[in-house]
FIPA-294631 format. One line per 2 residues: number of its first residue (from 1); their letters; for each residue x, z, y of N, C-alpha, C, O. Coordinates in Angstrom, 3 decimals, padded with zeros to 6 digits. Layout:
# residues N
NUM	A	X/Z/Y/X/Z/Y/X/Z/Y/X/Z/Y  ...
***
This chain:
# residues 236
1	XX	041.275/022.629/-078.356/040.300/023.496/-077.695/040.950/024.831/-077.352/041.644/025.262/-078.272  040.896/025.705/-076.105/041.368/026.541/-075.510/040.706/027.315/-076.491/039.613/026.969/-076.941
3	XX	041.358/028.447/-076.890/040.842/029.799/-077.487/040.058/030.925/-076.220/040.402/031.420/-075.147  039.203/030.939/-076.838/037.935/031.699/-075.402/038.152/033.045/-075.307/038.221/033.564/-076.421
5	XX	038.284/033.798/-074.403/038.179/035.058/-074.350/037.104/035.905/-073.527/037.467/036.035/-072.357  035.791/036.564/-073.832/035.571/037.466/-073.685/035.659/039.177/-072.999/035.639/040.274/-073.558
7	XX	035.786/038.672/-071.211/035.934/039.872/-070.298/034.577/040.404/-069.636/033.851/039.653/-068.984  034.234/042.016/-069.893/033.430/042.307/-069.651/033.990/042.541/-067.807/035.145/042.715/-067.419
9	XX	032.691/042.463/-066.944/033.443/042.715/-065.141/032.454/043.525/-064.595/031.307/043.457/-065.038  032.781/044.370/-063.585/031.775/044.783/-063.149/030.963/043.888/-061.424/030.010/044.093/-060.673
11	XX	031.789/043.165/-061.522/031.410/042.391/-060.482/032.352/041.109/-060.081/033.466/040.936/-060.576  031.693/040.147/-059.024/032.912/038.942/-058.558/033.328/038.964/-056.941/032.784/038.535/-055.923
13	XX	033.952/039.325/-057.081/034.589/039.203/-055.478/035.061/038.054/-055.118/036.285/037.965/-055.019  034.124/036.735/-054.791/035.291/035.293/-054.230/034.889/035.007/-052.860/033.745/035.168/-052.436
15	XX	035.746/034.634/-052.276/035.343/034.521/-050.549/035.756/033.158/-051.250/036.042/032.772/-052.383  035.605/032.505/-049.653/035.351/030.956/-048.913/036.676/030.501/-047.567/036.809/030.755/-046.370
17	XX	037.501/029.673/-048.663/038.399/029.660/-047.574/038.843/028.049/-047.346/039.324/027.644/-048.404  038.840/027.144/-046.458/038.084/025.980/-047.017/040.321/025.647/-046.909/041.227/026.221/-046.304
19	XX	040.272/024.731/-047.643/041.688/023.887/-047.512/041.844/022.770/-048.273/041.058/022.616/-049.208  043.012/021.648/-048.000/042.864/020.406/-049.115/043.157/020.606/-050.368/043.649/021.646/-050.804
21	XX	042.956/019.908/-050.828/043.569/020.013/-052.800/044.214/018.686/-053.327/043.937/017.730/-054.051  044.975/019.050/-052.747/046.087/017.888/-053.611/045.977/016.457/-054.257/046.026/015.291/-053.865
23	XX	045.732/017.422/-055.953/045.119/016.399/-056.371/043.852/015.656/-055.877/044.203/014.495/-055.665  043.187/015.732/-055.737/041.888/014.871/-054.840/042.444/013.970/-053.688/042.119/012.808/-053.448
25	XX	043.299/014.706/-053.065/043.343/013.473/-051.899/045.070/012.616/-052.359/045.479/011.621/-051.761  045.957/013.418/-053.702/046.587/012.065/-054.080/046.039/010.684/-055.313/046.520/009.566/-055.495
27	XX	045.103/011.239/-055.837/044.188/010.438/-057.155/043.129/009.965/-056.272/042.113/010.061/-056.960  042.790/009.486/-055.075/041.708/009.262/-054.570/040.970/008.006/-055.030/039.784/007.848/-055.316
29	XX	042.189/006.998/-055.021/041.625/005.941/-055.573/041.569/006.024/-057.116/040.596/005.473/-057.628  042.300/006.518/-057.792/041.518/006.663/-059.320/040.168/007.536/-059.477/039.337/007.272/-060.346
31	XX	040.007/008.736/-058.441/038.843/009.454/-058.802/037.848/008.405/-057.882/036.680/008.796/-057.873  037.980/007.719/-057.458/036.655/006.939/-056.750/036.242/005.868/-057.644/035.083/005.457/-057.671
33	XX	037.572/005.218/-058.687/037.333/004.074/-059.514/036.275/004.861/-060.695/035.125/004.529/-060.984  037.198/006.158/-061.325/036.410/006.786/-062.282/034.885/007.305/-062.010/034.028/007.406/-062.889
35	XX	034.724/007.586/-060.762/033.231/008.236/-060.789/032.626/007.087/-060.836/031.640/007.088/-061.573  032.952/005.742/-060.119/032.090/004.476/-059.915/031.918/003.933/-061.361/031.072/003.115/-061.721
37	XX	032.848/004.516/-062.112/032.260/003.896/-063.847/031.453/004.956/-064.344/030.675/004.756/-065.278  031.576/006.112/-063.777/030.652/007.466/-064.228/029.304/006.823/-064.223/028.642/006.449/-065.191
39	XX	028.948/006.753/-062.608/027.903/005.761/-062.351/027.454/004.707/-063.010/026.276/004.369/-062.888  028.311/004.037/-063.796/027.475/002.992/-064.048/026.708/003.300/-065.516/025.843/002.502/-065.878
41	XX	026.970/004.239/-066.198/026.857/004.540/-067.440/025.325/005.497/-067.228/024.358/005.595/-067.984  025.600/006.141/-065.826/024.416/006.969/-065.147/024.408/007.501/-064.310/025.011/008.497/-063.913
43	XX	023.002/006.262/-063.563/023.045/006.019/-062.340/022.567/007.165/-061.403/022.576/006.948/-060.192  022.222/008.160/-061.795/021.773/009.167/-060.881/022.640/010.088/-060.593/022.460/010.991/-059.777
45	XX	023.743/009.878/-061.333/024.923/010.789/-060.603/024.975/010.877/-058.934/024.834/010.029/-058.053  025.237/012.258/-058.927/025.172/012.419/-057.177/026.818/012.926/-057.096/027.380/013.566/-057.985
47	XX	027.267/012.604/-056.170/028.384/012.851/-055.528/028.654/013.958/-054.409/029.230/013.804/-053.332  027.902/015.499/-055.125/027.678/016.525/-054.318/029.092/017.239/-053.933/030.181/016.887/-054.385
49	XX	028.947/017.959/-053.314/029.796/018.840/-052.960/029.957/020.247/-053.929/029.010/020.714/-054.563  030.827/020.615/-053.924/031.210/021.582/-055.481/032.375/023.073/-054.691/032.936/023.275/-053.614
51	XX	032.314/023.371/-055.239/033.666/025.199/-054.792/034.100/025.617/-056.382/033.481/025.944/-057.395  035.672/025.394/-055.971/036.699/025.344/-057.095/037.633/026.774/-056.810/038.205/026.974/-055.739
53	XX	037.667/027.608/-057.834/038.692/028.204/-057.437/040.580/027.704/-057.288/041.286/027.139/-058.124  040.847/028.083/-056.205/042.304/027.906/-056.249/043.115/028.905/-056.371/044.326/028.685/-056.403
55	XX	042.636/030.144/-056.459/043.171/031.698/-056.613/042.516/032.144/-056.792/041.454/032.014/-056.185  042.768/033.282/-058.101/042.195/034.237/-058.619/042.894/035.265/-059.245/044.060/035.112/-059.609
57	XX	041.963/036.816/-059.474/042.927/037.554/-060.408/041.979/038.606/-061.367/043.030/038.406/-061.976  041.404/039.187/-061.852/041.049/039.764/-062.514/041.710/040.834/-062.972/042.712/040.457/-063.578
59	XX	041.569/042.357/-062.949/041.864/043.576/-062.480/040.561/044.628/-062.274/039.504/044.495/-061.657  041.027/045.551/-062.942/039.793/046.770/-062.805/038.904/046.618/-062.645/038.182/047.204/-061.838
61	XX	038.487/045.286/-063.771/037.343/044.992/-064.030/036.178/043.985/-063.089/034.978/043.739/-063.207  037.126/043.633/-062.243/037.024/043.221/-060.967/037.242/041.297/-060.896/038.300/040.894/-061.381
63	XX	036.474/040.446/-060.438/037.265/039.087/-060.655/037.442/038.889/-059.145/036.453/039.048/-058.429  038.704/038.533/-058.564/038.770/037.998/-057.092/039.135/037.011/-057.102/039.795/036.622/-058.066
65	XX	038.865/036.204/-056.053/039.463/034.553/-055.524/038.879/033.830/-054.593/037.744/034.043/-054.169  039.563/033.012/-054.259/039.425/032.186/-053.261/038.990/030.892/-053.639/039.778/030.159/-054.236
67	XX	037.633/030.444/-053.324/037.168/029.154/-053.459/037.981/027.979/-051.804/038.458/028.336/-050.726  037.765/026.631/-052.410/037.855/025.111/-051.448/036.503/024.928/-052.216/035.817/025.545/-053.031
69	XX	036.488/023.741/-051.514/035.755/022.692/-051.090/035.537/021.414/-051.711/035.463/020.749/-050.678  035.400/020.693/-052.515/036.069/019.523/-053.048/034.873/018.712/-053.488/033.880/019.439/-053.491
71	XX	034.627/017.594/-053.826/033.154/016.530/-054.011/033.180/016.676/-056.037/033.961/016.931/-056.953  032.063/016.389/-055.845/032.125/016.498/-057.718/032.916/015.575/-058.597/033.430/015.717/-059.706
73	XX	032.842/014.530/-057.693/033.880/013.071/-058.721/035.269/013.667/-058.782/035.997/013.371/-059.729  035.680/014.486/-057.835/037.317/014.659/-057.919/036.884/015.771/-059.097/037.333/015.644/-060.236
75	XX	035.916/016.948/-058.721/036.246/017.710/-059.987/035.845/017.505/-061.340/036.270/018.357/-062.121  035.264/016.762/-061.737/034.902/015.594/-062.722/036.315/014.848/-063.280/036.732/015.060/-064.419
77	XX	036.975/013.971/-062.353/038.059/013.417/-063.172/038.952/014.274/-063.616/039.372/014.159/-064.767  039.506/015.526/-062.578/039.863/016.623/-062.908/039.303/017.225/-064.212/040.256/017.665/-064.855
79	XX	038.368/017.380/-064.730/038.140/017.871/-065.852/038.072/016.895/-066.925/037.873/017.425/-068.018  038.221/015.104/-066.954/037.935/014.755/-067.812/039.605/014.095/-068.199/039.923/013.343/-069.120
81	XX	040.254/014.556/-067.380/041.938/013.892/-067.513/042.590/015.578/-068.240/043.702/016.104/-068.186  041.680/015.877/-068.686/042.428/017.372/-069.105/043.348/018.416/-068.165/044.354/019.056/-068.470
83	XX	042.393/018.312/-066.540/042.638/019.822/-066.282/044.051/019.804/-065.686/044.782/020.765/-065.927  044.616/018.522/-064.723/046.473/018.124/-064.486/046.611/019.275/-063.435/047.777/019.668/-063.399
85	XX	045.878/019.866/-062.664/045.838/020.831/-061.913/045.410/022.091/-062.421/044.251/022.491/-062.533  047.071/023.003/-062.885/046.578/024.140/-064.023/046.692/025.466/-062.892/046.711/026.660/-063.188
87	XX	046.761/024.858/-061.510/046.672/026.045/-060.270/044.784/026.304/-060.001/044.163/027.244/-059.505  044.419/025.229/-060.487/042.662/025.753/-060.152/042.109/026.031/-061.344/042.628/025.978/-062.459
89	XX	040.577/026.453/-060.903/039.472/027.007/-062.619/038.691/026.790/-061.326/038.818/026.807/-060.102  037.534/026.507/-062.613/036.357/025.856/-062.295/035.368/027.359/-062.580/035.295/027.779/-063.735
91	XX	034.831/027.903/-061.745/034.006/029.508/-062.211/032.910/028.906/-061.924/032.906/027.974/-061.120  031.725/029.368/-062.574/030.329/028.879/-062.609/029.607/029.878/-063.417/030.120/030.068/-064.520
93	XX	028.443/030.636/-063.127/027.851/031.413/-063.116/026.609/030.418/-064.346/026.253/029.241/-064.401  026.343/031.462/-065.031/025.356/031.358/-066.081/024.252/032.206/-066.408/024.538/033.402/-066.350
95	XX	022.812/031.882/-066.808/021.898/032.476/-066.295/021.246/032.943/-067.764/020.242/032.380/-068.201  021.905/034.014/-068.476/021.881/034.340/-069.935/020.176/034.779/-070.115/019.789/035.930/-069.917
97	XX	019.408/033.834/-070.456/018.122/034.134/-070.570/017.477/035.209/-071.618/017.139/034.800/-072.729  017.397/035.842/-071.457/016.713/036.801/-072.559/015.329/037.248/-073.127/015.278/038.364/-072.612
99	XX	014.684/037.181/-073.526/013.259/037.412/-074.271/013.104/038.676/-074.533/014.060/039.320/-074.967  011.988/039.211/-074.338/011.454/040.672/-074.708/011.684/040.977/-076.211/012.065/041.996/-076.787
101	XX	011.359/039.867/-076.604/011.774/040.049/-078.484/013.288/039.775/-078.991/013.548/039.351/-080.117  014.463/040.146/-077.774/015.362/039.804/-078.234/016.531/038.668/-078.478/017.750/038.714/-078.644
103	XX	015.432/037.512/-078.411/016.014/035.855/-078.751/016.592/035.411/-077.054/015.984/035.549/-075.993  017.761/034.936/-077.265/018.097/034.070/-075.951/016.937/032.311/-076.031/016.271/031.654/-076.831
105	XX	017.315/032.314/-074.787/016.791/030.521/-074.641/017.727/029.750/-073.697/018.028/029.848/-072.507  018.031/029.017/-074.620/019.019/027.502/-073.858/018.154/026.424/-073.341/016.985/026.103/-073.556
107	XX	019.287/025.878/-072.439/018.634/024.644/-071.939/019.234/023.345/-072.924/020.230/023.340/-073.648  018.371/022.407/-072.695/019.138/020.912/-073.232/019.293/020.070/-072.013/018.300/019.823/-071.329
109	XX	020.378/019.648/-071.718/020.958/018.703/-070.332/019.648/017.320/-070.558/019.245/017.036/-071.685  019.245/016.754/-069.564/018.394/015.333/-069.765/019.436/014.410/-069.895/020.588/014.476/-069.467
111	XX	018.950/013.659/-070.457/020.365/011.928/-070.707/020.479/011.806/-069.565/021.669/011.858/-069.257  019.862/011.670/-068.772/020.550/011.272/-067.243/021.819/012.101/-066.561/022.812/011.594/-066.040
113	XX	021.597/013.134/-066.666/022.433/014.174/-066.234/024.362/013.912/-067.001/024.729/013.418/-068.067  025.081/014.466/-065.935/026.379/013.917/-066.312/026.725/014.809/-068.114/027.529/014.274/-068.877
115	XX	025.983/016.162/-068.535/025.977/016.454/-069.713/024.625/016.243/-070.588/024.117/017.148/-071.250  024.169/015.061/-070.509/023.526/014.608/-070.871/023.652/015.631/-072.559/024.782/015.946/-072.931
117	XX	022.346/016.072/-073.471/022.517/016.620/-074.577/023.194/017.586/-074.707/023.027/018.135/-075.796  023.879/018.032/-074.081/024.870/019.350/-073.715/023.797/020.926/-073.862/022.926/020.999/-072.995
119	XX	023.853/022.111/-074.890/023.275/022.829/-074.717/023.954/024.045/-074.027/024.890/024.665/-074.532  023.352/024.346/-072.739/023.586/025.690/-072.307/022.439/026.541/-071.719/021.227/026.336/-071.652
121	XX	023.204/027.543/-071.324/022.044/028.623/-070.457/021.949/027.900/-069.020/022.932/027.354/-068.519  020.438/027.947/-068.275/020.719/027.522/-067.390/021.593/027.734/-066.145/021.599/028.810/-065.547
123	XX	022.297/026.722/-065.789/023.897/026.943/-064.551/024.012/026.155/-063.761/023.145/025.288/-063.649  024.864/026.174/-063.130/025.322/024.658/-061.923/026.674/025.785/-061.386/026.827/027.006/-061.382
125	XX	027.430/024.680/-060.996/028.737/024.854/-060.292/028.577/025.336/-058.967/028.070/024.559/-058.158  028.883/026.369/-058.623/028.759/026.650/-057.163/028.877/025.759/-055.575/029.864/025.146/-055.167
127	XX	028.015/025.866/-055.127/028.155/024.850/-053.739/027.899/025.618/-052.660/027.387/026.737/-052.688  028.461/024.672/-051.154/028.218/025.064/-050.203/027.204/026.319/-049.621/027.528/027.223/-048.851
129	XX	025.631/026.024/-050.361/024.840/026.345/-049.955/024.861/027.778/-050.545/023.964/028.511/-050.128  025.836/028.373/-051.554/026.458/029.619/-052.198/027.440/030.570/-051.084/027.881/031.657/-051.459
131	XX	027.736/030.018/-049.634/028.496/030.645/-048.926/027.758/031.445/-047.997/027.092/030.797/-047.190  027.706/032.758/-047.904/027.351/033.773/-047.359/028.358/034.687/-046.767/028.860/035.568/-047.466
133	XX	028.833/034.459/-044.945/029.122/034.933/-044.125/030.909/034.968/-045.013/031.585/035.992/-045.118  031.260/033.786/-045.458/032.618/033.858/-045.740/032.859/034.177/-047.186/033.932/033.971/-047.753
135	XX	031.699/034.737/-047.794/031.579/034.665/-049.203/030.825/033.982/-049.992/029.685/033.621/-049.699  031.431/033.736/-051.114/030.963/032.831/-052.364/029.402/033.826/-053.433/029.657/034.396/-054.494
137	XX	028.496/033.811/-053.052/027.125/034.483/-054.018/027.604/033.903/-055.370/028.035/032.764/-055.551  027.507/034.535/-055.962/027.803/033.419/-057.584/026.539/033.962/-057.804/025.773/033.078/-058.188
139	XX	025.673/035.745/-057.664/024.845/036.134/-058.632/023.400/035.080/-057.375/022.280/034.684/-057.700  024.056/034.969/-056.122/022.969/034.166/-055.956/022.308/032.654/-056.243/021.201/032.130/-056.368
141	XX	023.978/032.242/-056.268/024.135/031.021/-057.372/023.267/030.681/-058.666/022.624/029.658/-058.904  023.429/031.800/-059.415/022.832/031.976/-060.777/021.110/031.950/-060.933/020.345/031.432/-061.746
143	XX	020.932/032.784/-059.721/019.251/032.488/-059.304/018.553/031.782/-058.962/017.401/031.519/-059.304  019.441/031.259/-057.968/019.158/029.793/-057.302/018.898/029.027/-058.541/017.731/028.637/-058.511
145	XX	019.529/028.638/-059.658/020.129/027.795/-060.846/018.871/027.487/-061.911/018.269/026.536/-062.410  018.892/028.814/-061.912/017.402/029.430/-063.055/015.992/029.010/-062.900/015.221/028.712/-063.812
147	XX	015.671/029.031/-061.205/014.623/029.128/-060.601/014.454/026.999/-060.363/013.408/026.362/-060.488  015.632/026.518/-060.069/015.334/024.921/-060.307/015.098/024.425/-061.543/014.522/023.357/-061.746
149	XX	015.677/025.425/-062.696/015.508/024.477/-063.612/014.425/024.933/-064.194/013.499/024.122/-064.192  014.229/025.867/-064.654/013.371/026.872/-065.376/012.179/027.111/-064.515/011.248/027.619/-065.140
151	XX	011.953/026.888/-063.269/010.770/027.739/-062.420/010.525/028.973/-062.739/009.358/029.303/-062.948  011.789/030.101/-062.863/011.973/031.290/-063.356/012.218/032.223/-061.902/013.051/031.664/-061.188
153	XX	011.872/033.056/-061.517/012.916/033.355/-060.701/012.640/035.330/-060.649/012.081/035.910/-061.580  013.077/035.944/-059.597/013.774/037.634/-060.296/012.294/038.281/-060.322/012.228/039.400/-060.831
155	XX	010.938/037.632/-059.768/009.541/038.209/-060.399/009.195/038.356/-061.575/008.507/039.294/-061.979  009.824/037.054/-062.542/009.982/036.803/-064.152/011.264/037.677/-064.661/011.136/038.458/-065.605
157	XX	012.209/037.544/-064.146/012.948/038.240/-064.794/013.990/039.472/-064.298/013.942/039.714/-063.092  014.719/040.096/-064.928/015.671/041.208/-064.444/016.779/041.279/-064.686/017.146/041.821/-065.728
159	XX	017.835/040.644/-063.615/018.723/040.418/-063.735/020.217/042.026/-064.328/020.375/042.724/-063.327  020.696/042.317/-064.970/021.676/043.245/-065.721/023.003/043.142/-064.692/023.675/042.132/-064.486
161	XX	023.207/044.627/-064.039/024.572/044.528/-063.326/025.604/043.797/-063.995/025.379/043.618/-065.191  026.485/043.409/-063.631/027.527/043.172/-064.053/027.450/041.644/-064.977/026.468/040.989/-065.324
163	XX	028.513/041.478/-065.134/029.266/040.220/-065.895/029.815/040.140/-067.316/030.524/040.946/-067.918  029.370/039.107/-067.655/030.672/038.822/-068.893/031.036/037.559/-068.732/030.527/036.439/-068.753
165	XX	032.360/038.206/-068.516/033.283/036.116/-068.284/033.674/035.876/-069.373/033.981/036.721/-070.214  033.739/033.995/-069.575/034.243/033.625/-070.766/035.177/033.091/-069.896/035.023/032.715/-068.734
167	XX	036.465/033.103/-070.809/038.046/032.399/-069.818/038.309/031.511/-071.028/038.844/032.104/-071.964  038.079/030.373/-071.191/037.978/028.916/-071.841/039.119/027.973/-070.723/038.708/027.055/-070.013
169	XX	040.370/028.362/-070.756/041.405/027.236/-070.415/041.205/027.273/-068.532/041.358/028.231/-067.775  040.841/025.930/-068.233/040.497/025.470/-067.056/039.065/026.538/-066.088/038.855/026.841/-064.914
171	XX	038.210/026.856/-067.770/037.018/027.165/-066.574/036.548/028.916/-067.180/036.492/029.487/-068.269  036.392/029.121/-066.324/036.082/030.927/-066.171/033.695/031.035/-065.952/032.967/031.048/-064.959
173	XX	033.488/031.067/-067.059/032.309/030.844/-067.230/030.995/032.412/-067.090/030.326/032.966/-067.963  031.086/032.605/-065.925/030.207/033.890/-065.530/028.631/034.033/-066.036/027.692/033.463/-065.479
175	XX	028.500/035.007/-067.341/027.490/034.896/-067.441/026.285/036.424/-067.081/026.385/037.598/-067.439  025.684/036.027/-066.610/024.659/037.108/-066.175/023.552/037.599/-066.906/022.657/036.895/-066.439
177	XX	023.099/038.217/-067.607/021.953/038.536/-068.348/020.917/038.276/-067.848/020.916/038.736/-066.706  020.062/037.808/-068.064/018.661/037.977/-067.287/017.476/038.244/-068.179/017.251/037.229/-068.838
179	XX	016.557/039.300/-068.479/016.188/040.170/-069.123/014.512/039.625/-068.582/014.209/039.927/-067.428  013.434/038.810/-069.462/012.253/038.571/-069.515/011.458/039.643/-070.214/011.961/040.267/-071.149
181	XX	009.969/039.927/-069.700/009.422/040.849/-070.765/008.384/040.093/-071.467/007.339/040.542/-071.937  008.847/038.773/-071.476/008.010/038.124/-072.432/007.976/037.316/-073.498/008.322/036.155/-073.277
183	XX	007.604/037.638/-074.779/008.494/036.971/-075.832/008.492/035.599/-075.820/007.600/034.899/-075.342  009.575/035.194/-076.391/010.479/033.651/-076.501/009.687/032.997/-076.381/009.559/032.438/-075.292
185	XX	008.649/032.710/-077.574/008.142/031.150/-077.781/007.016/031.289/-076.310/007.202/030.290/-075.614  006.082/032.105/-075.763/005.699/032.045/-074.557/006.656/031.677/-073.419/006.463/030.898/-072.485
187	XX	007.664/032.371/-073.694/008.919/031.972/-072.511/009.071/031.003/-072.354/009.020/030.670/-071.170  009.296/030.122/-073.174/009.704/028.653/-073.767/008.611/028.164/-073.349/008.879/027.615/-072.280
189	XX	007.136/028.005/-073.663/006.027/027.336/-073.418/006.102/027.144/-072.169/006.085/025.999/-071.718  006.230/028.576/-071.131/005.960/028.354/-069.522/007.358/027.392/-068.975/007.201/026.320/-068.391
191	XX	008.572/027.920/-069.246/009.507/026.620/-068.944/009.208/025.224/-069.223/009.257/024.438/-068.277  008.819/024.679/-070.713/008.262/023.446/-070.833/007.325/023.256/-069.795/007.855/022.574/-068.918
193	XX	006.190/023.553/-069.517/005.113/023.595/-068.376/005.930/023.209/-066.981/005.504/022.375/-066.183  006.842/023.751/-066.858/007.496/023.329/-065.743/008.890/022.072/-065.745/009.572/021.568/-064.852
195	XX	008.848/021.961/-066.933/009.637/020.872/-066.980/008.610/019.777/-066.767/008.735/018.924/-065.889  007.891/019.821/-067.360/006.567/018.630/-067.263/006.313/017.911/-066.447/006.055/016.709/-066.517
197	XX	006.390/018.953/-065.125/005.830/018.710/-064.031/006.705/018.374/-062.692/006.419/018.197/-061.508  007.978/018.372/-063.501/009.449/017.947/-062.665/009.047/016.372/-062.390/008.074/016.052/-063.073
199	XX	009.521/015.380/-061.612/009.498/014.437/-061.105/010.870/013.945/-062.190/010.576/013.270/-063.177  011.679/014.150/-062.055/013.147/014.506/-062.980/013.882/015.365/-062.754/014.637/015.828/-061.900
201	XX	013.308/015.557/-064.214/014.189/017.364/-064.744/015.458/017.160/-064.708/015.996/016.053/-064.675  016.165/018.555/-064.714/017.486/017.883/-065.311/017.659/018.400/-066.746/018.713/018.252/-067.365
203	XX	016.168/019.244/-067.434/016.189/019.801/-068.906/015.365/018.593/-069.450/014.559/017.794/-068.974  016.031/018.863/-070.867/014.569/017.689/-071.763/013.925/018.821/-072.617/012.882/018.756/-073.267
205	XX	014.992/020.139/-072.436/014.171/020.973/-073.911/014.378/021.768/-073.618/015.064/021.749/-072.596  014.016/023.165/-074.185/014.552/024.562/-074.057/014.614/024.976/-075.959/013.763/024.789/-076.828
207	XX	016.230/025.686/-076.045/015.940/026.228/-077.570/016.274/027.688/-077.386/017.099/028.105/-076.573  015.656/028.327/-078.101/015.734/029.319/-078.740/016.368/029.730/-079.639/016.178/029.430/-080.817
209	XX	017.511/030.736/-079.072/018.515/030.680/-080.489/018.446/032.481/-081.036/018.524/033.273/-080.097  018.301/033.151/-082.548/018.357/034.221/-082.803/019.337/035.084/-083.000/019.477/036.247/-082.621
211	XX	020.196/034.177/-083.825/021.514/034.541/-084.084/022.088/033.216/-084.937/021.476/032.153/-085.037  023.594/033.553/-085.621/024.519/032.527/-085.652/023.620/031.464/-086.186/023.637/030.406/-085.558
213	XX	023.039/031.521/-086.958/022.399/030.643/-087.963/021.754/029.752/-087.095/020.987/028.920/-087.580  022.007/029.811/-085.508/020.844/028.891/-084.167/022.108/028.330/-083.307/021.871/027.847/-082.200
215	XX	023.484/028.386/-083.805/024.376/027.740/-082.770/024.415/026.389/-083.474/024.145/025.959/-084.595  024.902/025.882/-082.244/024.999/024.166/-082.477/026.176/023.476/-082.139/027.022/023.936/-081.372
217	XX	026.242/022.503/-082.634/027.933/021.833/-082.194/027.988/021.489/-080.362/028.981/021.525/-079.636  026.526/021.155/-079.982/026.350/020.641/-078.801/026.713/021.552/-077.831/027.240/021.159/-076.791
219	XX	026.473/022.864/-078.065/027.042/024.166/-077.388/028.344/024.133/-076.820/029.287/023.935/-077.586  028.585/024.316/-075.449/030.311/024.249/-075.185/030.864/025.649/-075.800/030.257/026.719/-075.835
221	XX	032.114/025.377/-076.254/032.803/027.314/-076.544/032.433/027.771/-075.657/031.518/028.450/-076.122  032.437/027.956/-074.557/032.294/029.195/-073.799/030.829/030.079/-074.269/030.765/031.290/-074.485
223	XX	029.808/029.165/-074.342/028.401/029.194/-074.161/028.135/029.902/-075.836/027.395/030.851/-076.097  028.993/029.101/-076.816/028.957/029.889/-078.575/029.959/031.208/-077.895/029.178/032.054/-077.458
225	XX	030.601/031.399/-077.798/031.667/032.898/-077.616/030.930/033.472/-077.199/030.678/034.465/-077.880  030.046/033.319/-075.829/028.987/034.614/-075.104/028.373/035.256/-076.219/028.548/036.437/-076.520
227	XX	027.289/034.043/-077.121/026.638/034.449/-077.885/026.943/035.544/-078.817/026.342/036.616/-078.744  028.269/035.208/-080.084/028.615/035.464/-080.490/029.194/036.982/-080.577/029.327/037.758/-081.523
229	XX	029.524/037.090/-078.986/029.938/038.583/-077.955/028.507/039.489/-078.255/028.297/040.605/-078.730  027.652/038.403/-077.719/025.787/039.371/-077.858/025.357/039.847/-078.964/024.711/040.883/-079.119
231	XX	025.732/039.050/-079.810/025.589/039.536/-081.269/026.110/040.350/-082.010/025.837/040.542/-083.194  026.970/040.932/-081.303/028.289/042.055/-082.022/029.628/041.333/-082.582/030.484/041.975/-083.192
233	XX	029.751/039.786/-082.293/031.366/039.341/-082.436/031.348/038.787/-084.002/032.314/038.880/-084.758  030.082/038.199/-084.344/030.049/037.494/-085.936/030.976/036.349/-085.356/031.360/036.062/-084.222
235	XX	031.175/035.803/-086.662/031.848/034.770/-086.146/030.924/033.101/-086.951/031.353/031.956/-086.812  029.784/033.451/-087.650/029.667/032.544/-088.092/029.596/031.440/-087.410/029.455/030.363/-087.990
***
């Protein structure tokens, strides 16, 4: 496991510059064999379109880079062959939920979903529909993200300038505060309410975590390190 690090930013600077990627179009036929077994394990996998960084730099607090273009199965085998392309990172914006009383709230992935049981804040990988006049929105990304899964969106909550990236190996994990004035277990109630009423969610749960004594193994590092950062750097 990559040792995580903890950069506070004051913002993301990534434009949109579209070009091939290598790996994807030399693994084509292994990433088409592998997603088609992805599929069979679960069938609702979609084969969307995704934005990978291929350059980046981080500086005065500042993150820059240049997103491509690439389908999710390539960045999928890419991440499940351990990452053979150590010229890209995967950046994805995170939607750090916060409660008036303090408590964050996670999502739980649905079994269907490719992280099926997986606990995070609600996120998604940046796409197409993230490109604005040559640039990459990540903080619009993040809203967009919140508001599908959660039926949350910036009337409910208040989003906090700035960033804290987690740099976990391969993927650079942007998380955004988002600041509710209404305490947790209500918070939680109105998200359930809207999970309910999903056709298919891609949440089965929402938890509520206070401090260390609420992390879970299911948590990716990046997602325990944020916390851990919020909490003043315990390490339990």
């Amino acid at each position: 496991m990559p040792q995580v690090s903890i950069v506070p930013l004051a913002r993301a600077d990534l434009s949109f510059a579209p070009r091939r990627w290598p790996f994807a179009d030399e693994r084509r036929a292994d990433i088409d064999a592998h997603f088609a077994q992805l599929r069979r394990d679960k069938p609702d996998l979609w084969n969307g379109r995704v934005l990978l960084l291929y350059e980046h730099t981080i500086a005065d607090s500042v993150l820059s880079g240049t997103c491509l273009e690439t389908d999710f199965a390539s960045m999928m085998s890419w991440h499940h062959w351990g990452w053979p392309d150590a010229t890209m990172r995967s950046c994805f914006g995170q939607a750090a939920l916060q409660a008036a009383d303090g408590a964050f709230l996670l999502a739980v992935m649905a079994s269907h979903t490719m992280n099926g049981g997986r606990v995070y804040f609600p996120s998604g990988t940046p796409d197409p529909r993230d490109i604005v006049d040559g640039r990459v929105d990540l903080a619009g990304s993040v809203v967009r993200e919140l508001a599908e899964e959660t039926g949350l969106t910036v009337a409910d909550v208040t989003p906090e300038p700035g960033w804290q990236a987690a740099l976990s190996g391969a993927r650079i994990a942007m998380f955004k505060r988002m600041r509710a004035d209404t305490p947790a277990d209500a918070l939680r109630a109105r998200i359930l309410a809207h999970i309910a009423a999903e056709p298919q969610p891609e949440l089965a749960d929402i938890r509520i975590v206070r401090g260390p004594d609420d992390l879970d193994p299911m948590m990716p590092d990046f997602v325990a390190a944020f916390l851990r950062h919020a909490w003043g750097g315990v390490h339990a």
